[in-house]
VEXBA-549743 format. One record per residue (C-alpha): y, x, z. Coordinates in nm, 2 decimals, always signed. Layout:
N
> Y  X  Z;
...
# end
This chain:
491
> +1.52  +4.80  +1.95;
> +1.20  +4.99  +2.02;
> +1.23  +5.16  +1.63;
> +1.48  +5.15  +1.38;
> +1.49  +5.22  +1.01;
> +1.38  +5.57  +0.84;
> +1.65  +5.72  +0.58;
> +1.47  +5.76  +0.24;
> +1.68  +6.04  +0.18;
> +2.01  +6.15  +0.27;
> +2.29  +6.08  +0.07;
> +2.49  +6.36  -0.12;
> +2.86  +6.34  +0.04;
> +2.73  +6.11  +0.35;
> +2.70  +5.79  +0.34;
> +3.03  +5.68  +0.44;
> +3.16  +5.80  +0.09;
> +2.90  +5.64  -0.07;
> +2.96  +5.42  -0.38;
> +2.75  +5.19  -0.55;
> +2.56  +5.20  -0.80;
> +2.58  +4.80  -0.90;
> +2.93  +4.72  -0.91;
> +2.89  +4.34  -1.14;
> +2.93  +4.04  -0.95;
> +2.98  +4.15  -0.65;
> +3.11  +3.84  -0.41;
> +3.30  +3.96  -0.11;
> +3.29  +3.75  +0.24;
> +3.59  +3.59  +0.36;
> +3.79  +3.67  +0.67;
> +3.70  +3.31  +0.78;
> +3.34  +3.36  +0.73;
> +3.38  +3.72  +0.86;
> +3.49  +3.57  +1.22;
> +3.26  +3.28  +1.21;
> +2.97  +3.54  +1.19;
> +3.11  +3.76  +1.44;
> +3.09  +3.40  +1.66;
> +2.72  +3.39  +1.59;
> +2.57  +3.72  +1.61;
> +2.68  +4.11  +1.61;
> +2.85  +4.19  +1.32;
> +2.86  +4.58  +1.18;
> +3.17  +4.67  +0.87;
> +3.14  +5.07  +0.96;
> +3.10  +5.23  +0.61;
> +2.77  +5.43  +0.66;
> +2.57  +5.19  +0.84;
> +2.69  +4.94  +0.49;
> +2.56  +5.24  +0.28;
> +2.22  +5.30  +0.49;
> +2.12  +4.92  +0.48;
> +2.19  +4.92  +0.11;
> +1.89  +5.11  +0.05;
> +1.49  +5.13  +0.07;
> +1.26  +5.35  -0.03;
> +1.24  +5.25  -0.41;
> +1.19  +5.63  -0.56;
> +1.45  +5.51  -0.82;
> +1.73  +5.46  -0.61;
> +1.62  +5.80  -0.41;
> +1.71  +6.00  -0.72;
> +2.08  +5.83  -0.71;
> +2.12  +5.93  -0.33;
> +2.14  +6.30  -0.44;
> +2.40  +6.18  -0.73;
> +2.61  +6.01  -0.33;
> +2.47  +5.66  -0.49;
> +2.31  +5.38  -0.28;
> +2.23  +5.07  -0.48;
> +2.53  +4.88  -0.38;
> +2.71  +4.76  -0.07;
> +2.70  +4.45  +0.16;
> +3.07  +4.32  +0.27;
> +2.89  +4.30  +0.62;
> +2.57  +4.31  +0.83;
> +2.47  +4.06  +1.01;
> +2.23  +4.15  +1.34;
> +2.16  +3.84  +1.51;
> +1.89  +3.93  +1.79;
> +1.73  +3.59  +1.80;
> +1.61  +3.28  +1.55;
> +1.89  +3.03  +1.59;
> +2.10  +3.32  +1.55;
> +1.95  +3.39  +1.20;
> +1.96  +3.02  +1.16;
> +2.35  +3.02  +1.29;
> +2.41  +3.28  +0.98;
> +2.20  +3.14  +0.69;
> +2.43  +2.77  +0.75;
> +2.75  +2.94  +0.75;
> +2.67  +3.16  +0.41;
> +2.52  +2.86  +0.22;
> +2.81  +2.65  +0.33;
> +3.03  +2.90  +0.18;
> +2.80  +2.99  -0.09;
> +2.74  +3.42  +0.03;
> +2.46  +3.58  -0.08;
> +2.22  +3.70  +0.24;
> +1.98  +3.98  +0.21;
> +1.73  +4.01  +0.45;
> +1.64  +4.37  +0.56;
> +1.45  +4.56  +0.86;
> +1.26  +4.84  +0.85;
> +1.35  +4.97  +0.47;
> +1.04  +5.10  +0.35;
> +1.00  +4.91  +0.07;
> +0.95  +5.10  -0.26;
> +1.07  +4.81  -0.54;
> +1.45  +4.76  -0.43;
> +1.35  +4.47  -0.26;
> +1.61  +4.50  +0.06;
> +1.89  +4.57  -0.17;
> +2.22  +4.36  -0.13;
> +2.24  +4.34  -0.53;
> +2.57  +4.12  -0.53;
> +2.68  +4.25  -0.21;
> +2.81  +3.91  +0.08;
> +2.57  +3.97  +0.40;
> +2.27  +4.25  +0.45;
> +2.05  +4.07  +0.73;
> +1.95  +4.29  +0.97;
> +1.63  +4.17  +1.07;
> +1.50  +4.45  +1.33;
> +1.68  +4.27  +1.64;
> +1.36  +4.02  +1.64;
> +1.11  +4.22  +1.86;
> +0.88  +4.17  +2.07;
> +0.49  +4.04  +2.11;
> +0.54  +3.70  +2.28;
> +0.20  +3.61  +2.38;
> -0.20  +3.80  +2.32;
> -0.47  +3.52  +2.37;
> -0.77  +3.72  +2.35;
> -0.98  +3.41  +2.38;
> -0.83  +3.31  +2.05;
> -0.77  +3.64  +1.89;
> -0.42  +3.57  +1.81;
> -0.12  +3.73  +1.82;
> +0.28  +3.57  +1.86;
> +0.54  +3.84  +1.77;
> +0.88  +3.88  +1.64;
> +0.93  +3.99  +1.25;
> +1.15  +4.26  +1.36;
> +0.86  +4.45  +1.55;
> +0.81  +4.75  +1.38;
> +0.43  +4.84  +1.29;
> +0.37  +5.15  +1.49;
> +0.47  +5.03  +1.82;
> +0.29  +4.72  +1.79;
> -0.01  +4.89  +1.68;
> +0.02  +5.09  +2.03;
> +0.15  +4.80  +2.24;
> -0.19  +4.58  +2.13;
> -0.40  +4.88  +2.23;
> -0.26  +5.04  +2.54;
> -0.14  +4.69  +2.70;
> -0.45  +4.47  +2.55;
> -0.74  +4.63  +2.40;
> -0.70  +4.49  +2.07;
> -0.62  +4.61  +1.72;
> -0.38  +4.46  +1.47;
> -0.62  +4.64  +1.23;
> -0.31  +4.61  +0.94;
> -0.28  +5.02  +0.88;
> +0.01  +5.03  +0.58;
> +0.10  +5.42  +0.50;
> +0.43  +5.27  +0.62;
> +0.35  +5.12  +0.93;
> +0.62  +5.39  +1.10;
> +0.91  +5.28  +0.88;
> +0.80  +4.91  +0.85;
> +0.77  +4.58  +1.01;
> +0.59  +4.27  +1.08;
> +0.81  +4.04  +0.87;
> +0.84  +4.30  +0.61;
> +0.47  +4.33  +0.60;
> +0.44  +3.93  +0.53;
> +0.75  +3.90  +0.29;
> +0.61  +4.15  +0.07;
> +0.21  +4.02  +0.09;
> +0.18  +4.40  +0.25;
> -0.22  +4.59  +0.28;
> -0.32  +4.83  +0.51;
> -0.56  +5.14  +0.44;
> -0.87  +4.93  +0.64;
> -0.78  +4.62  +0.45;
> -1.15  +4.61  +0.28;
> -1.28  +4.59  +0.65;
> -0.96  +4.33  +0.81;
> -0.81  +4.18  +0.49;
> -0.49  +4.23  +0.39;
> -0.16  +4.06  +0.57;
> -0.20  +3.69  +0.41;
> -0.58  +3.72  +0.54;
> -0.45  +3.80  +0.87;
> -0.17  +3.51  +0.89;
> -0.26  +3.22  +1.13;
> +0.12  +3.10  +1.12;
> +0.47  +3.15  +1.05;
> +0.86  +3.15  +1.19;
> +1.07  +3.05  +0.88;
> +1.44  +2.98  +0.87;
> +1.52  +2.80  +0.56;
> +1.87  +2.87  +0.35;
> +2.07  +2.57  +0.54;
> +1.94  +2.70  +0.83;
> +1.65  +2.45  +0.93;
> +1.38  +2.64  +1.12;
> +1.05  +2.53  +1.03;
> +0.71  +2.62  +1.19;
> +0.40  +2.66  +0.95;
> +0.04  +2.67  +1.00;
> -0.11  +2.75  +1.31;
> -0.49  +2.66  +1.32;
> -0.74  +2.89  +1.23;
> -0.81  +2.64  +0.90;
> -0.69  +2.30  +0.76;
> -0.66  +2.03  +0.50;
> -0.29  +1.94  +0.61;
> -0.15  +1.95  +0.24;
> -0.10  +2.32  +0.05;
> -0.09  +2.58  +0.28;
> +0.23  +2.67  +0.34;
> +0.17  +3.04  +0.53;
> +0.15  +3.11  +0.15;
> +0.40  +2.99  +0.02;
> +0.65  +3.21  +0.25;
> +0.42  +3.52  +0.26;
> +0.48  +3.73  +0.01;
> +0.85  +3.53  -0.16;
> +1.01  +3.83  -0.06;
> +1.28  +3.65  +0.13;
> +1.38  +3.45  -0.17;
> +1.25  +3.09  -0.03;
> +1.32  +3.11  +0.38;
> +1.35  +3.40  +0.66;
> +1.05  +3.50  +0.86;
> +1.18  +3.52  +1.22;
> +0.81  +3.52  +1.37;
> +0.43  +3.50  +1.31;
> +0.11  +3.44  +1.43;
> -0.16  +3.72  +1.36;
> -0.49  +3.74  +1.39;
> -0.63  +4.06  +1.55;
> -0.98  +4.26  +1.65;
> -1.20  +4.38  +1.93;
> -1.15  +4.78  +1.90;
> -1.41  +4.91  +1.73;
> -1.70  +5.14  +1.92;
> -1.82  +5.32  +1.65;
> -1.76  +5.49  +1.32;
> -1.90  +5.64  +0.99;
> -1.76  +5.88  +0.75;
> -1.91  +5.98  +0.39;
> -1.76  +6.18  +0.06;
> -1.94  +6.19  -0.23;
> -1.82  +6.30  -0.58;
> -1.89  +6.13  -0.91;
> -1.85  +6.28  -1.24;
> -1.66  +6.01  -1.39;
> -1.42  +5.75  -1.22;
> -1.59  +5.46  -1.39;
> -1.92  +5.56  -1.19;
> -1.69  +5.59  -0.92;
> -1.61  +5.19  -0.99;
> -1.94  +5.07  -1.01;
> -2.07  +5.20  -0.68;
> -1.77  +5.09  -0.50;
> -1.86  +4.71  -0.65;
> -2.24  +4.74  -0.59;
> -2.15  +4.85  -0.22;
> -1.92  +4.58  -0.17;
> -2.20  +4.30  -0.31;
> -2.45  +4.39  -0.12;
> -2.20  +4.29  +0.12;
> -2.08  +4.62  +0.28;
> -1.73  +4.64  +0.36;
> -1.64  +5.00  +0.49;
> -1.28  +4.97  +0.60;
> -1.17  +5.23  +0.34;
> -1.37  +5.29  +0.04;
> -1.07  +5.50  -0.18;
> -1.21  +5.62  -0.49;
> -0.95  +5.92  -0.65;
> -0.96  +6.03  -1.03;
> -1.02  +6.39  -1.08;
> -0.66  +6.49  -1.12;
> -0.59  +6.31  -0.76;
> -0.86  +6.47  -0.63;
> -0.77  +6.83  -0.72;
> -0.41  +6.77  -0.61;
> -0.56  +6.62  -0.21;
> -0.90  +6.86  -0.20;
> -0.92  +7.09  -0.42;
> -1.24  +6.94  -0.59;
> -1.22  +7.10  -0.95;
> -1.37  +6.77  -1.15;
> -1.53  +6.53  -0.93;
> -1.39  +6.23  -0.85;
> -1.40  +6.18  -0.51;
> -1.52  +5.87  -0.32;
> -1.42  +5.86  +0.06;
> -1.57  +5.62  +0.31;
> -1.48  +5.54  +0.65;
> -1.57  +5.23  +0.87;
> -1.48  +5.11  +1.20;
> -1.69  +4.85  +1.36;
> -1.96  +4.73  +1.61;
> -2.26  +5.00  +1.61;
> -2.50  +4.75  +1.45;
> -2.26  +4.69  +1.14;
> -2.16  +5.02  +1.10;
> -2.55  +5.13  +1.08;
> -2.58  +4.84  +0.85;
> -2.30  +4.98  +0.62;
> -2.40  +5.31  +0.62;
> -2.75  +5.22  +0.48;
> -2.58  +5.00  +0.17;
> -2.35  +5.33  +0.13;
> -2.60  +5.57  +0.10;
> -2.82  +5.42  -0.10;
> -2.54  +5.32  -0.32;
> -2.44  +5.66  -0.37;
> -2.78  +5.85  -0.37;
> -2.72  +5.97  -0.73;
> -2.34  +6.12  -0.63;
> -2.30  +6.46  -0.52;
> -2.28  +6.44  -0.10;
> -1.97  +6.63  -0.03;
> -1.81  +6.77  +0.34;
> -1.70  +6.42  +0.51;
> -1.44  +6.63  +0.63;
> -1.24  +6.53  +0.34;
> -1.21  +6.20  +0.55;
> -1.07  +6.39  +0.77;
> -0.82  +6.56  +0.56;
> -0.73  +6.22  +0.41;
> -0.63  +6.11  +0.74;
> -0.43  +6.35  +0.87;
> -0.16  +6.35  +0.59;
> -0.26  +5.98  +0.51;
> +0.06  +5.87  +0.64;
> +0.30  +6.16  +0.51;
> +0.66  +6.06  +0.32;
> +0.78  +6.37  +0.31;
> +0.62  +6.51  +0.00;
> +0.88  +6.21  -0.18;
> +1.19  +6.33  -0.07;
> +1.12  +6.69  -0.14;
> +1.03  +6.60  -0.53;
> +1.34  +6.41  -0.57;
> +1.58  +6.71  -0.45;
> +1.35  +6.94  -0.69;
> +1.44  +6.74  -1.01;
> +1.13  +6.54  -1.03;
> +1.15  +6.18  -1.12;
> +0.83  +6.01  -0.97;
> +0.68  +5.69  -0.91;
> +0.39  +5.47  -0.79;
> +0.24  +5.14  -0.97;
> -0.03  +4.95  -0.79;
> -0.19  +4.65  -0.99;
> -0.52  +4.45  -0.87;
> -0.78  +4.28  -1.10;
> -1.14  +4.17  -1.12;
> -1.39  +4.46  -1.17;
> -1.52  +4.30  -1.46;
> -1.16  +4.49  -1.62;
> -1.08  +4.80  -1.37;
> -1.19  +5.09  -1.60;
> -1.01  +4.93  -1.89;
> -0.74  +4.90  -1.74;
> -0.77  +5.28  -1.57;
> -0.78  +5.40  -1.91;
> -0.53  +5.24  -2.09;
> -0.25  +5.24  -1.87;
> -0.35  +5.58  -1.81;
> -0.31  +5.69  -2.19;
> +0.03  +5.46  -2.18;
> +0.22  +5.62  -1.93;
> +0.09  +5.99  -2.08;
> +0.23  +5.87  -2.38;
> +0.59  +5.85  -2.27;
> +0.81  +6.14  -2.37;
> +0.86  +6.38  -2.03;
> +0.56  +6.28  -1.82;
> +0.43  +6.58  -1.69;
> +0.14  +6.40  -1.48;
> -0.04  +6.08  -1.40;
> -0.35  +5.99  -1.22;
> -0.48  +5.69  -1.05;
> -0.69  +5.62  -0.74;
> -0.85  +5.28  -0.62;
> -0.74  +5.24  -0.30;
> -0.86  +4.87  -0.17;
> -1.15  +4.72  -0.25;
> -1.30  +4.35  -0.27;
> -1.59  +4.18  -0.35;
> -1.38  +4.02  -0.68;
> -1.22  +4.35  -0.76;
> -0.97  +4.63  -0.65;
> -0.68  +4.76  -0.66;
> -0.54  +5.06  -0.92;
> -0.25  +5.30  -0.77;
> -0.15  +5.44  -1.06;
> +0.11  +5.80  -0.99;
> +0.32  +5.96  -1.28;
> +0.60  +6.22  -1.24;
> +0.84  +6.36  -1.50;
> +1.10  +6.64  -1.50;
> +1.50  +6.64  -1.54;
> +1.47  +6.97  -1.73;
> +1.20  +6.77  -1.98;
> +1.40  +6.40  -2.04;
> +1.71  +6.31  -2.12;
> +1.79  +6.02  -1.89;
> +1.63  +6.01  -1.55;
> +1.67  +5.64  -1.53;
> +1.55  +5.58  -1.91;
> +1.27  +5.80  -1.86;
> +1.21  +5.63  -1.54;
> +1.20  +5.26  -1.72;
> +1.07  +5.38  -1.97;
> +0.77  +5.49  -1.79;
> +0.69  +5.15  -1.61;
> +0.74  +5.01  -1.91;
> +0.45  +5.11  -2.04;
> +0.26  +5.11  -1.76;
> +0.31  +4.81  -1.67;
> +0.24  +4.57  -2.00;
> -0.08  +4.83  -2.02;
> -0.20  +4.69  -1.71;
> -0.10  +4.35  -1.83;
> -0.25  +4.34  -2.12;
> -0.57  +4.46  -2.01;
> -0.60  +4.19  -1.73;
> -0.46  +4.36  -1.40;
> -0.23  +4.15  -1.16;
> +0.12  +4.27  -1.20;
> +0.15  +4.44  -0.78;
> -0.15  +4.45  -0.51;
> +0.10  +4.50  -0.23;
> +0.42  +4.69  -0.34;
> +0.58  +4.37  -0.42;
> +0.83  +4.30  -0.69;
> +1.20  +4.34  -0.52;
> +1.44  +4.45  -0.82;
> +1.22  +4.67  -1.00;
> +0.92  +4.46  -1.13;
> +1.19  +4.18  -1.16;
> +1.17  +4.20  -1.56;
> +0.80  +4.14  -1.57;
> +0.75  +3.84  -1.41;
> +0.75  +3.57  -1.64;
> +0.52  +3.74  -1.91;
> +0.26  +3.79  -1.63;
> +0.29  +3.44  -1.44;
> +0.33  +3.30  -1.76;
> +0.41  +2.87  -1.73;
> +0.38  +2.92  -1.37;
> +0.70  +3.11  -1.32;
> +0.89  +2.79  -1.37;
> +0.71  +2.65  -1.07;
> +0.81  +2.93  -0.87;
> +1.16  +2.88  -0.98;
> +1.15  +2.53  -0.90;
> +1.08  +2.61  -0.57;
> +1.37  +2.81  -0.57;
> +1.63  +2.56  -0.69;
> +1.43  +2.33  -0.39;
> +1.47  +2.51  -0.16;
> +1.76  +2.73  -0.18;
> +1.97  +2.55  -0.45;
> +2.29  +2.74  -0.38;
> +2.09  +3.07  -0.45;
> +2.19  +3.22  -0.16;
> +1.85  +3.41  -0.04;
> +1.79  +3.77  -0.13;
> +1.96  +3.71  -0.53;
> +1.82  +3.90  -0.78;
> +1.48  +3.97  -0.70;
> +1.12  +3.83  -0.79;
> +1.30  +3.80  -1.15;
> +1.45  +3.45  -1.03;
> +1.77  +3.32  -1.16;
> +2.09  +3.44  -0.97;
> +2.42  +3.21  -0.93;
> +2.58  +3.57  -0.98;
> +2.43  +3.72  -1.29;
# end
């Protein structure tokens, strides 16, 4: 493995003492199936590596780490190290009806890796490797286990190319992991986010057929299926391998800051810029609380804007910036600066967790037409719950249809009763806020365990269709159980 998986936190007792925190329905593995694995692939039963793949970074379950809780515990992890061996392990559990859950990196922040009725974690971060670079074609083959950092230096050092995919967890994450989830990086208004970057997939299906999809650049062959496996959270097949598009390093850059005295004028010059057809890789627009907190800026809201590109487009998107922006107050691009050097910092998380706070990020994404709305209210909700100390909002990708809204609150043992009810409590109302008012229920968090409860209300009708799928095609319910709000055989 050129990486492995980043602890969240650690674990009050150590983690071979942990216990879990979902104890229902757990189904245990056989010794039968328990050898039959060990005949496909490594198998691992030590107690702490059990406890360490239970867990992601869902800021929920962090809080239950200094309590000596992980989420809950597989019988078994499963490492195979190549796809017929995750092929080999998906037959044998859905002939004996155990419950997989994929897993690699970890960084996931809704519970999404978590082995909710326990049966086999599968460990996913034996797949490396980049297979083939044609450069003629600007495509990428590489294994869903690669984690994001290295193959963001491999493409540069060995090939010249970018990935241009910069998720603040591209350390503690990985290429299937990126597509499972419908991941975005920080330049995703310049390269699109990962299902704009998919040319085609590696699946492994629950009775272990391995099917390839896509693979031309477009096509009328039926519904695309790249989508229908990017972003199903490993709930319909197992991404063992993909096909990426990737990008000429860029020659030159631009950096602006301006400030704005309200985050709705903020909006609008983000969405003027972006139909005039700039697209500045970041264009991250912070409310005045967020901006105080990263720059010290008093009451502006601060715009930051940084592109990467060929010198005739960046000159191009400068222009459209600038005049944009004219009315703003110009501020010290150096905030850029400052943005990027702490851009990709996790530490601050664990640090507010061991001090008593309960915290938490929702990201939602919706048409312009309904972003302040939708800043405001859900804004006023989340306020509104008994023991929030804080919450502010920043946009942090933008589109030519809309944005996204990344929404932070953070509450206080000494000031609520229940961490966990406070907790709920809190994306409760922040999250039929943002429903009601139009926004998309996750940009690129996902839904794992924790946005489980809202997805029928905001698919509406089309949740059944989703859950047809799932009875199609996994119809002993044996992938990833319990997440995307799907019925589970076990609860």
């Amino acid at each position: 493995m050129l990486n492995s998986p980043t602890a969240p936190i650690p674990i009050a007792g150590g983690a071979a003492d942990a216990k879990p925190h979902f104890t229902k329905h757990q189904v245990p593995v056989s010794d039968t199936v328990l050898a039959r694995l060990a005949n496909a692939c490594e198998t691992i039963v030590d107690a702490s590596a059990r406890a360490e793949i239970s867990r992601d970074w869902w800021p929920l379950a962090m809080t239950w780490a200094t309590d000596g809780e992980v989420p809950a515990l597989p019988a078994v992890i499963a490492r195979p190290h190549t796809a017929d061996g995750v092929a080999e392990v998906l037959r044998i559990c859905n002939e004996s009806k155990v419950p997989v859950t994929p897993a690699a990196g970890r960084s996931g922040v809704q519970g999404g890796s978590i082995p909710l009725h326990g049966g086999v974690s599968l460990d996913l971060t034996g797949l490396t490797g980049i297979k083939n670079v044609d450069k003629k074609s600007m495509i990428v083959d590489v294994g869903a286990g690669h984690f994001g950092d290295d193959y963001e230096n491999e493409l540069r050092t060995d090939h010249g190319v970018t990935g241009g995919h910069w998720p603040q967890s591209i350390a503690l994450s990985t290429i299937g992991g990126w597509l499972a989830c419908r991941g975005a990086g920080q330049y995703s208004t310049r390269y699109g986010k990962i299902e704009d970057l998919v040319v085609g997939l590696d699946v492994v299906l629950a009775d272990g057929t391995e099917i390839t999809t896509g693979g031309a650049p477009r096509s009328a062959v039926g519904p695309d299926l790249n989508q229908l496996f990017v972003g199903s959270e490993g709930t319909l097949g197992v991404i063992t391998g993909a096909r990426l598009k990737i990008f000429t390093v860029p020659t030159a850059e631009m950096r602006r800051a301006f400030g704005f005295d309200s985050f709705e004028e903020g909006l609008e010059a983000c969405r003027r810029i972006l139909h005039r057809g700039g697209t500045p890789a970041v264009l991250r627009l912070y409310d005045a609380l967020e901006s105080d907190r990263n720059f010290s800026t008093g009451d502006r809201h601060v715009l930051l804007v940084l592109d990467e590109a060929d010198p005739a487009l960046i000159a191009a998107t400068e222009t459209i910036v600038d005049q944009e922006c004219a009315n703003a107050e110009r501020l010290d691009p150096e905030l850029v600066e400052d943005w990027l050097g702490h851009r990709n910092n996790v530490d601050a998380l664990e640090s507010l967790i061991n001090a008593g706070f309960v915290v938490d990020t929702m990201e939602v994404a919706a048409p312009w037409a309904d972003l302040d709305r939708i800043y405001t209210e859900t804004i006023a909700a989340i306020s509104a719950v008994t023991g929030t100390m804080a919450v502010g909002a920043h946009q942090s990708h933008a589109y030519s249809e809309g944005a996204c809204l990344y929404f932070t609150f953070a509450g206080h043992k000494d000031k609520i009763a229940n961490r966990d009810e406070y907790y709920n409590a809190a994306w409760d109302a922040g999250t039929l806020a943002s429903l009601n008012a139009g926004a998309a229920l996750s940009h690129h968090h996902g839904i794992g365990l924790n946005r489980g409860r809202f997805m029928a209300d905001a698919m509406g009708p089309a949740f059944q269709v989703l859950a047809d799928m799932k009875d199609a095609l996994d119809p002993n319910g044996i992938l990833n159980p319990g997440k995307l709000g799907l019925a589970s055989p076990w609860s």
